[in-house]
Residue, then its C-alpha position, 0 to 999 in steps of 0.5 A: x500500500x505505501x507505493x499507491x497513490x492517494x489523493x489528500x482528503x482536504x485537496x480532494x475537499x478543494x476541487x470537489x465543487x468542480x465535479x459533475x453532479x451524478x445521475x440516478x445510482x451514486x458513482x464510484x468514490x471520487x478520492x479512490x477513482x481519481x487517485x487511481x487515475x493518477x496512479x496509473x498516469x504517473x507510473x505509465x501503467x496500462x490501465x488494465x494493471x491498475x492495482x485492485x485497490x483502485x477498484x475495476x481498471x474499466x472505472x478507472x479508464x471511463x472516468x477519465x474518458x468521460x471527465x476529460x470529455x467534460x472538460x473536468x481535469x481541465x477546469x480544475x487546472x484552470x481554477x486551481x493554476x493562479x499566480x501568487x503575489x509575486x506573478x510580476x514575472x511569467x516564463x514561456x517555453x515549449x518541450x518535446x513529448x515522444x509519442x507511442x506507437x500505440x498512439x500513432x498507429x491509427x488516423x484519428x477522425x473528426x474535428x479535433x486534432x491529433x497533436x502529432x507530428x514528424x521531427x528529426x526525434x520521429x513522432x512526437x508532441x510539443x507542449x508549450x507552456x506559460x508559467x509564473x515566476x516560481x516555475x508554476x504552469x498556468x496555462x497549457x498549448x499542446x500542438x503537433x512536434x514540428x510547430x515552431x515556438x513562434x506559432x505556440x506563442x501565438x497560441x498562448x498570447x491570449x491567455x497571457x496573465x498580467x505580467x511586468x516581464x517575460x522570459x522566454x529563449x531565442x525561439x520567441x525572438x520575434x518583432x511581433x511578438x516582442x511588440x504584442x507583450x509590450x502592448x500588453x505592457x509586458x517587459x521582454x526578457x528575450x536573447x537576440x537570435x545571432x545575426x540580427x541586424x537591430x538585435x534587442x537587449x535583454x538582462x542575463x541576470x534575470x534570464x538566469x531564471x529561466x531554468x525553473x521552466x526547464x525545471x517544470x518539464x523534469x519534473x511533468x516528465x517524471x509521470x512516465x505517461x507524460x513523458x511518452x504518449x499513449x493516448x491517441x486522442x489529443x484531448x485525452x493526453x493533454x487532460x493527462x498534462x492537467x492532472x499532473x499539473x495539479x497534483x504536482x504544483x498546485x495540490 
């Protein structure tokens, strides 16, 4: 028992408003479900290897289908991942997530997108992120492996919080973007790509602190089904990234 994974009862008191109210017969006790989602999630099992203490591998699986669905695990996130006071400066970067045959094999219909690309690594995932000053994660972009930083950061603009500076690498050495954060009133922290005819400055000392950014890719990176991707569908995997989120940072 001391390997499982168990859910805190006062965290679990903190994110339970945020769960869908259920229908007819009473579900499955929330605290035993979601700890054993995580369970599984952290240490890459097959959901069929989820230890019985857990309860049926198949309740475990559903529940996270469904809720993923619902946009639950993302909610809590959301809800959960606010800057603290000393949010003046946020970070932004993006990593690569391997993905498994199993979650490449097939074509995945409908609308929404698989998340999966081609690079030089082979098939994989980036995962763009914004975070605070602490190496927190508040806000998540998942998108194929050869999108380039630029476009991710097009995509986390809006959802930008406020913010006196930015530390971001040379990926994210872009004019547009350099004046879209200053409309926003946002401090660029962003070495200069080499050869720039008008390069920008930017304070090393400050950019010292991007290392708590890499820092939160180990430490996600640590949940093996993180990082290696199983699941086909996107939304799917990135509810996956929610709820280490949560439970590694904001719980």
């Amino acid at each position: 028992m001391s390997h499982l994974f168990w859910l805190d009862l006062q965290n679990l008191k903190r994110i339970q408003h945020l769960f869908p109210k259920p229908r007819g017969v009473a579900r499955s006790d929330d605290r035993k479900v979601l700890s054993g989602i995580s369970h599984v999630i952290r240490n890459g099992l097959r959901w069929r290897d989820a230890p019985a203490e857990y309860g049926p591998h198949k309740t475990l699986y559903n529940r996270f289908v469904r809720w993923s669905r619902l946009g639950v695990f993302a909610r809590i996130f959301r809800e959960l991942a606010q800057p603290g006071p000393d949010g003046k400066t946020i970070m932004i970067d993006s990593t690569h997530l391997k993905a498994h045959r199993t979650a490449a094999s097939l074509s995945k219909g409908g609308l929404k997108p698989r998340a999966i690309g081609r690079t030089k690594g082979g098939l994989n995932s980036k995962l763009n992120t914004v975070c605070d000053g602490r190496g927190r994660p508040l806000t998540f972009f998942l998108s194929a492996g050869q999108m380039s930083d630029a476009k991710g950061a097009l995509a986390l603009l809006g959802s930008l919080p406020p913010a006196k500076i930015l530390l971001g690498d040379k990926g994210y050495d872009a004019d547009w973007f350099r004046e879209a954060l200053a409309e926003r009133g946002i401090a660029a922290c962003i070495p200069a790509h080499r050869g720039r005819r008008d390069p920008a400055s930017h304070d090393p000392c400050m950019y010292r602190k991007r290392h708590r950014v890499e820092n939160l890719f180990a430490r996600l990176k640590d949940w093996r089904r993180i990082a290696t991707r199983y699941d086909r569908c996107g939304e799917l995997f990135l509810s996956a990234i929610c709820i280490a989120a949560t439970v590694i940072f904001w719980l």
